[in-house]
C-alpha positions as CSV (number, residue, x, y, z in Angstrom):
1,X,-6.4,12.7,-17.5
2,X,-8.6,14.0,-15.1
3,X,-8.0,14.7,-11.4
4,X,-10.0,12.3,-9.5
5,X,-12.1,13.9,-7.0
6,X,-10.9,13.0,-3.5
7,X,-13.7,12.0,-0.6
8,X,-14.8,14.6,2.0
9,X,-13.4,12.5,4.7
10,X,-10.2,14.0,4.1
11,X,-11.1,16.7,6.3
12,X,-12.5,15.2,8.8
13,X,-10.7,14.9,12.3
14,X,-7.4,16.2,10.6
15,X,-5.9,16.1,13.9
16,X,-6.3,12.3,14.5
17,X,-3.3,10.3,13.4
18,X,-3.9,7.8,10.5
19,X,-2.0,5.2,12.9
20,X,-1.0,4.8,16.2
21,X,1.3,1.7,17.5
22,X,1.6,2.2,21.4
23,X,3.4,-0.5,22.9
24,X,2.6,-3.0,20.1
25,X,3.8,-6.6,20.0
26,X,2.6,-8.6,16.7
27,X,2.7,-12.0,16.1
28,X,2.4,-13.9,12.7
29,X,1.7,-17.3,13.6
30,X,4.5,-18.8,15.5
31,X,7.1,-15.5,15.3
32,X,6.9,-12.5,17.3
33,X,7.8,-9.7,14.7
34,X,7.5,-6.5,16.8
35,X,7.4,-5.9,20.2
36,X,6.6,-2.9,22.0
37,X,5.8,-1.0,18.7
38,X,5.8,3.0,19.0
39,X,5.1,4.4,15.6
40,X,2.8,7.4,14.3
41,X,1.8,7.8,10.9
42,X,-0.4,11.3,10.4
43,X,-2.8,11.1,8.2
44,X,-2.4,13.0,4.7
45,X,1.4,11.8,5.7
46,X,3.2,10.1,2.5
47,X,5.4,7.4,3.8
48,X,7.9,4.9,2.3
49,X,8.9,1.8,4.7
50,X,12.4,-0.1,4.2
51,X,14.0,-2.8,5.2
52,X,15.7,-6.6,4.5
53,X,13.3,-9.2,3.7
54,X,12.1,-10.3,7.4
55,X,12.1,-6.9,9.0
56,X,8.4,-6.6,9.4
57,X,7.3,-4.4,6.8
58,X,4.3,-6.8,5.5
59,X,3.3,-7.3,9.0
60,X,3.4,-3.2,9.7
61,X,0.9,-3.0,6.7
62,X,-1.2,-6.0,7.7
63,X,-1.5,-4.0,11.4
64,X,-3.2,-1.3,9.4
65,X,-5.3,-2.9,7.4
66,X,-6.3,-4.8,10.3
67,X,-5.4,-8.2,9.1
68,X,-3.4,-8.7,11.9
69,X,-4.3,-7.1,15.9
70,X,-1.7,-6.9,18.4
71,X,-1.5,-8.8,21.3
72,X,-4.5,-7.4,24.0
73,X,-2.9,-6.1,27.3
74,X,-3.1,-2.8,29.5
75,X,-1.4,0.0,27.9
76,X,-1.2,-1.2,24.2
77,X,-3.0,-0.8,21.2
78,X,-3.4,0.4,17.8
79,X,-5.6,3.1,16.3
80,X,-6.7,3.7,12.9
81,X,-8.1,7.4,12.3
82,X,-8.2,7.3,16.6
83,X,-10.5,3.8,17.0
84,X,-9.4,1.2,18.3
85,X,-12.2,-1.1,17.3
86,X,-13.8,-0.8,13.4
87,X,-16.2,-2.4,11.3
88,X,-13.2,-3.8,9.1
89,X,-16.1,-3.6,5.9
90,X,-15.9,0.4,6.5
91,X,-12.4,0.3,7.4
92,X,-11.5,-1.6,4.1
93,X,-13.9,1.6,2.3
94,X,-11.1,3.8,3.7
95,X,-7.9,1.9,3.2
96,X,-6.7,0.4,-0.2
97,X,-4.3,-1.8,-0.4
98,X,-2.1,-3.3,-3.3
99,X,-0.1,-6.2,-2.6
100,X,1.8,-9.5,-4.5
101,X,0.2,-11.5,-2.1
102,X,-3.1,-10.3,-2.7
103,X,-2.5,-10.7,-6.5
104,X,-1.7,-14.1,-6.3
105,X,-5.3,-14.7,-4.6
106,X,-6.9,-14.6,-7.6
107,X,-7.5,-16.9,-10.3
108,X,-6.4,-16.3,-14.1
109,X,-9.7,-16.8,-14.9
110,X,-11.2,-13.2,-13.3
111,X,-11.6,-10.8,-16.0
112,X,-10.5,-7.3,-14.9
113,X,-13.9,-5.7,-14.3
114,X,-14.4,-8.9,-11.7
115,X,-11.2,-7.7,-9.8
116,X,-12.4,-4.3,-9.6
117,X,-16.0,-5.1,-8.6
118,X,-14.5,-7.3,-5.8
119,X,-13.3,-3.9,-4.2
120,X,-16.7,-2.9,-3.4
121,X,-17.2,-6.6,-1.1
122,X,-13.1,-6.7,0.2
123,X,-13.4,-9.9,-1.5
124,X,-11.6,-11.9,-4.0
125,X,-13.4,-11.5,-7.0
126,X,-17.5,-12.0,-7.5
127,X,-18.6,-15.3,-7.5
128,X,-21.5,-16.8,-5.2
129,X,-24.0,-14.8,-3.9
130,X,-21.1,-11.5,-3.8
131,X,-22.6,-11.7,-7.2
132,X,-25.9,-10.9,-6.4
133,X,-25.1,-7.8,-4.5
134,X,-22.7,-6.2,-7.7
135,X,-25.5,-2.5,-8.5
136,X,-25.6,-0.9,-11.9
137,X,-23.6,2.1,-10.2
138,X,-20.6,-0.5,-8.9
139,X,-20.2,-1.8,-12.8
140,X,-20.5,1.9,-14.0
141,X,-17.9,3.3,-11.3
142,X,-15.3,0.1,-11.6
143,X,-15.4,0.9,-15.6
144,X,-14.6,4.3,-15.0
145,X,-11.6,3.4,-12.8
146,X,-10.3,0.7,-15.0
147,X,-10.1,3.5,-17.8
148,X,-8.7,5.9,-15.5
149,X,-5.7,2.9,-15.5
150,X,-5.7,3.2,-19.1
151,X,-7.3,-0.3,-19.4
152,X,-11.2,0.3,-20.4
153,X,-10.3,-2.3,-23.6
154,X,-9.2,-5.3,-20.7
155,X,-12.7,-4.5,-19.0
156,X,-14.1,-8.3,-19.7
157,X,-10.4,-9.9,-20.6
158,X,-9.6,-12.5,-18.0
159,X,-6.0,-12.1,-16.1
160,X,-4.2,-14.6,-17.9
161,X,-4.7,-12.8,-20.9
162,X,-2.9,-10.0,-19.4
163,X,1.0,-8.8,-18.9
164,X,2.0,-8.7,-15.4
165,X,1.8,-5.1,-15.6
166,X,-1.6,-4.7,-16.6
167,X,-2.4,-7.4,-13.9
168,X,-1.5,-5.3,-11.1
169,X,-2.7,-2.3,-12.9
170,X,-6.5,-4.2,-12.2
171,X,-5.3,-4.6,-8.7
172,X,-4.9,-0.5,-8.6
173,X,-7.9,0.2,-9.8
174,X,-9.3,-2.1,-7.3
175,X,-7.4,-0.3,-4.4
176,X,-8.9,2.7,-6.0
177,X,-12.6,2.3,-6.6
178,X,-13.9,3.2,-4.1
179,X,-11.8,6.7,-3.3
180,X,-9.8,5.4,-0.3
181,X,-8.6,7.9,1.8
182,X,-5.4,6.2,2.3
183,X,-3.3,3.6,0.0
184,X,-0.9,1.1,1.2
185,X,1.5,-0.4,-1.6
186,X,3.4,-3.6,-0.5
187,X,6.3,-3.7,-3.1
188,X,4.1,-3.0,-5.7
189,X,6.4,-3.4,-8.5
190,X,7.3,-7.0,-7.7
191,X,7.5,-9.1,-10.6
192,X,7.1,-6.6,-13.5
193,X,9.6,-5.6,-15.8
194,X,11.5,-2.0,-16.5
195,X,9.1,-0.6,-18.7
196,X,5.8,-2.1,-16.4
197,X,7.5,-0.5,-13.2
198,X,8.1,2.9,-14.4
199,X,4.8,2.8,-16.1
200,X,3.0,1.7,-12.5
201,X,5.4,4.4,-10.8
202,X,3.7,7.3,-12.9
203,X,0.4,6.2,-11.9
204,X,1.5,6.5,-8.4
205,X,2.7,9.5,-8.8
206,X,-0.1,10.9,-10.5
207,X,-1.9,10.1,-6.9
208,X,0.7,11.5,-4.8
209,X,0.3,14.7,-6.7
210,X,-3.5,14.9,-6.6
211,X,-3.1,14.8,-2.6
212,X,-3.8,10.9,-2.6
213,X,-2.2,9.5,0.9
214,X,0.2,7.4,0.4
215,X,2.2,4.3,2.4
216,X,4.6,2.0,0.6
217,X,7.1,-0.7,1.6
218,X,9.5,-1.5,-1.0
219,X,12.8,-2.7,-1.4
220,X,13.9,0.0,-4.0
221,X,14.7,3.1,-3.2
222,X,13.7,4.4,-6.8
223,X,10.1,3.4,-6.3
224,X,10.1,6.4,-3.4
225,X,7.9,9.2,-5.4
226,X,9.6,12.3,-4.8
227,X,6.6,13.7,-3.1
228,X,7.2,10.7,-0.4
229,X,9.9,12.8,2.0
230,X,9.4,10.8,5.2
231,X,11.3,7.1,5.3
232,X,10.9,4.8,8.0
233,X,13.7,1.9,7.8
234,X,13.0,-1.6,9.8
235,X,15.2,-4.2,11.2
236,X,14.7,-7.4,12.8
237,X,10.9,-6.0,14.2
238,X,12.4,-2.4,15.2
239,X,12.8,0.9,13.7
240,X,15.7,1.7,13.4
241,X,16.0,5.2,11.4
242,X,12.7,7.8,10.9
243,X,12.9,11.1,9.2
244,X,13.5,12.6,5.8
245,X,15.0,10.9,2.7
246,X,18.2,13.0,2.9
247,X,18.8,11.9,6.7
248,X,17.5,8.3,6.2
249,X,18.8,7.0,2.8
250,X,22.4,7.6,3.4
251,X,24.9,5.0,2.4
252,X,26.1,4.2,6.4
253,X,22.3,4.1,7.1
254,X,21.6,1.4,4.6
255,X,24.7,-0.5,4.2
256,X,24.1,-1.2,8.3
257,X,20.6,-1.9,7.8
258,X,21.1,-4.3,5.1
259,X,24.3,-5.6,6.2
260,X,26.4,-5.0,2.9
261,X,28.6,-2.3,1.1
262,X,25.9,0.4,-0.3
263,X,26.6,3.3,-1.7
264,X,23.8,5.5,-2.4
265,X,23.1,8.5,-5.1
266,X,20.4,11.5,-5.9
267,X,19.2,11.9,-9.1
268,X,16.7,14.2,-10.1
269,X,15.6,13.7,-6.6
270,X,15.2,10.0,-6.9
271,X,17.9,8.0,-4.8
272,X,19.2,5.0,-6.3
273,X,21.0,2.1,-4.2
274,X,24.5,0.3,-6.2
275,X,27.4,-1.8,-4.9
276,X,29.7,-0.1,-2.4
């Protein structure tokens, strides 16, 4: 498979971080998930976030795709790529992002080249006038990306034809069609079997390897790609451990974090979590 050619941009204002929580509190809707947030996230910086269900990890990722804005007050903010305000249509060019809950957006009746188009329009599929704005060179490019997922035979095959696998495989390429600079995974593997995880893992790793910037929040600490070195562990809205996987993903570490017996162990340089 070819290496895919990554976007100029890289380069540009290296020194910038790709995120910057100062003082950050977040709500989503009625709950205050974070408050006074400090984190840094450099770009060209491959990070995996943990933590229990509830700890903020969705909300962290819905901060950077600007889904969600911290409340406005002197001496707080958040920066993507040093702004603090972006057109979030260019923003959404720069960031892809991969998510069960943006899955579950669209119908079973999009066929995998619609899901990929709608990466060009941060929409949910092309329907309406969207449709009117889909260019020879989108149809050409999103092809090219669904084959780079191994799926240029799903190209017009709708999603409920389609293992879960394959499904979120479409979502990838959507992530991807446009040569983000950075991608956010939110438990990507959610939902799909063994063999569907591992094969979505290689893809990811296949990125990671070309120099694709990476940030993932998962629950497993096998889905980590062993180019991923920094962790970040969450708790309750606060960070509670931030460094490399061999000081992070220690059995005290997690077995606090997630309030249970865990014993942890390092294969191949993947860590694995079982029953302490």
């Amino acid at each position: 498979m070819q290496s895919r050619s990554l976007p100029s941009t890289r380069n540009m204002q290296a020194d910038v971080a790709l995120v910057e929580f100062h003082n950050a509190t977040i709500w989503r809707g009625h709950t205050r998930v974070f408050e006074n947030l400090n984190l840094t996230i450099a770009q060209q910086e491959q990070v995996a976030i943990l933590g229990p269900n509830g700890c903020g990890k969705t909300t962290l990722l819905k901060a950077i795709n600007r889904e969600l804005y911290p409340v406005a007050r002197n001496d707080s903010w958040i920066r993507i790529l040093g702004r603090d305000r972006w057109d979030i249509w260019e923003l959404r060019r720069r960031i892809g992002i991969v998510s069960h809950d943006l899955h579950m957006r669209y119908t079973p009746t999009t066929t995998a080249l619609e899901v990929v188009l709608s990466g060009f329009q941060s929409s949910i599929g092309i329907h309406g006038l969207l449709a009117n704005r889909v260019q020879p060179e989108h149809v050409a490019q999103s092809s090219a990306t669904l084959a780079a997922q191994g799926l240029a035979e799903l190209r017009d095959v709708p999603l409920a034809a389609m293992s879960t696998g394959q499904q979120r495989r479409c979502l990838l390429a959507r992530a991807l069609v446009h040569h983000p600079e950075t991608l956010i995974l939110d438990e990507p593997t959610a939902g799909l079997d063994l063999a569907a995880s591992f094969e979505y893992l290689r893809q990811i790793r296949r990125l990671s390897e070309e120099g694709q910037n990476v940030v993932i929040a998962t629950h497993h600490l096998n889905e980590i790609p062993l180019e991923i070195d920094r962790v970040i562990l969450l708790k309750a809205g606060t960070v509670v451990a931030d460094g490399s996987k061999a000081e992070v993903l220690t059995a005290d570490r997690l077995s606090e974090l997630y309030e249970t017996p865990i014993r942890v162990a390092n294969k191949d340089g993947y860590f694995l979590a079982y029953p302490g």
